[in-house]
N, C-alpha and C positions, 0 to 999 in steps of 0.2 A: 665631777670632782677630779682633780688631778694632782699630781706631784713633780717636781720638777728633781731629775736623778743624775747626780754626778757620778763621772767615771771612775768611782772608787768602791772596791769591794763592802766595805761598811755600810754601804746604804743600800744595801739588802735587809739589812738589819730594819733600818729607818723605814722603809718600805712596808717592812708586815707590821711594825707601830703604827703604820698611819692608816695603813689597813684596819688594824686590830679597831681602834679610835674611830672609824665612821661604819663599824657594824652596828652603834650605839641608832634607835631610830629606824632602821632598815626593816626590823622583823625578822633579822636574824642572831639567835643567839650567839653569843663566843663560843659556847661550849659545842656548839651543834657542829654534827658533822662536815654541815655546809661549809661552815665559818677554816675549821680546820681547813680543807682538802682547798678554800677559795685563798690561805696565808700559801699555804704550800705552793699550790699555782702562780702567787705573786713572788714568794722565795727563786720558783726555776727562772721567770721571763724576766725579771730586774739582774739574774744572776748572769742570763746568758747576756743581754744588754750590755754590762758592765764591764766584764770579764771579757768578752768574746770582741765588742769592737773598740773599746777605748772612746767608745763618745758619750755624752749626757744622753739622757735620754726623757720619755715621758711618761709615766704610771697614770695611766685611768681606771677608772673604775666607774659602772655606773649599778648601784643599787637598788632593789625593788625596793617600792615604797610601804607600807603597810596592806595597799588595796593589795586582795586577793589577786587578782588581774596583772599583776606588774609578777610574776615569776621566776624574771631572765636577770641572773649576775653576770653583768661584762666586765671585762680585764682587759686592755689594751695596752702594749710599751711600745713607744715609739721612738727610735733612736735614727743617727745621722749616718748610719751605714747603710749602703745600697747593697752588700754581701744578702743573700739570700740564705734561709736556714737550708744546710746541706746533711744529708743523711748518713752517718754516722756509724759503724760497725764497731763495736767494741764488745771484749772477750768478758769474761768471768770478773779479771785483777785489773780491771779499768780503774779507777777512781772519778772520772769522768764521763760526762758525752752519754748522758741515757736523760736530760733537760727534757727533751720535747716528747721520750718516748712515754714519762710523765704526764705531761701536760696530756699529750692523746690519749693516755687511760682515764685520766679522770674527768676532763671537759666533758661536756658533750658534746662542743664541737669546737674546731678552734683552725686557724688559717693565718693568712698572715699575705700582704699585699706593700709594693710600695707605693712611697709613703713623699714625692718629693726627691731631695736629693739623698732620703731612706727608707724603711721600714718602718711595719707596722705589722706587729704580730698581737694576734687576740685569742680570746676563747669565750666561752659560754658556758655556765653554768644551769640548769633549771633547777627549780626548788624542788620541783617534784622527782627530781631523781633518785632523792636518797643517795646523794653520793656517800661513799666507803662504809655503806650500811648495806647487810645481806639484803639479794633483793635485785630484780633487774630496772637496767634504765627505764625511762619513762617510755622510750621506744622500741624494748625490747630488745634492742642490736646489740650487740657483744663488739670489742674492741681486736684486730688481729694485729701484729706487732712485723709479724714476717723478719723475725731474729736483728729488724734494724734496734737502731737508738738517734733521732733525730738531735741535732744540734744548732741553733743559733747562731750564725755568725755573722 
């Protein structure tokens, strides 16, 4: 499933709607924590997309199916900036620039390669993580930030 994303801030918006609209059939509730923390994931990467390089870009998403077996929610943006995401140091009064330090807390895993004549930044979610629910990852590992905040560009 894909989405096709203009360079305008508003289609953040459009993004967790069309998100919201094919958790219907997945096996994952709206309500569930999954569902939450996978809007939010798509809220930071359409955000930095849009805002950060001024190009269209692409929203995927690939959903598990109801089999047990199918586990892994992927999220992919693909946009026409060759700018690689650069690491980002900001204070307490930022109002920005902590996107990816997001994305790396709550994925479980997420990268970003190019893409052509751009990027392609992803993540992964498992079901079994229990993400924003007490409780460790599926793998045990903890997340360390090292006082960065990653940003998209």
């Amino acid at each position: 499933m894909q989405l096709e994303i203009r360079p305008d801030p508003a289609e953040v918006g459009r993004a967790r709607r069309w998100t919201r609209s094919r958790l219907a059939g997945s096996g994952i509730e709206a309500d569930e924590p999954l569902a939450e923390t996978l809007i939010l994931l798509v809220s930071e990467l359409v955000t930095n997309a849009v805002v950060h390089t001024g190009c269209p870009a692409v929203l995927r998403l690939s959903l598990p199916g109801t089999d047990a077996g199918e586990a892994t929610v992927r999220l992919e943006v693909t946009d026409r900036s060759e700018r690689a995401p650069v690491p980002r140091c900001v204070d307490g009064e930022a109002t920005g620039g902590r996107g990816l330090a997001l994305v790396d807390g709550l994925a479980d895993r997420w990268g970003w390669s190019a893409e052509g004549a751009g990027k392609r930044i992803w993540c992964e979610l498992d079901r079994c993580a229990g993400v924003l629910e007490a409780g460790p990852p599926c793998d045990g590992g903890t997340t360390a930030y090292g006082g960065l905040a990653y940003e998209a560009v």
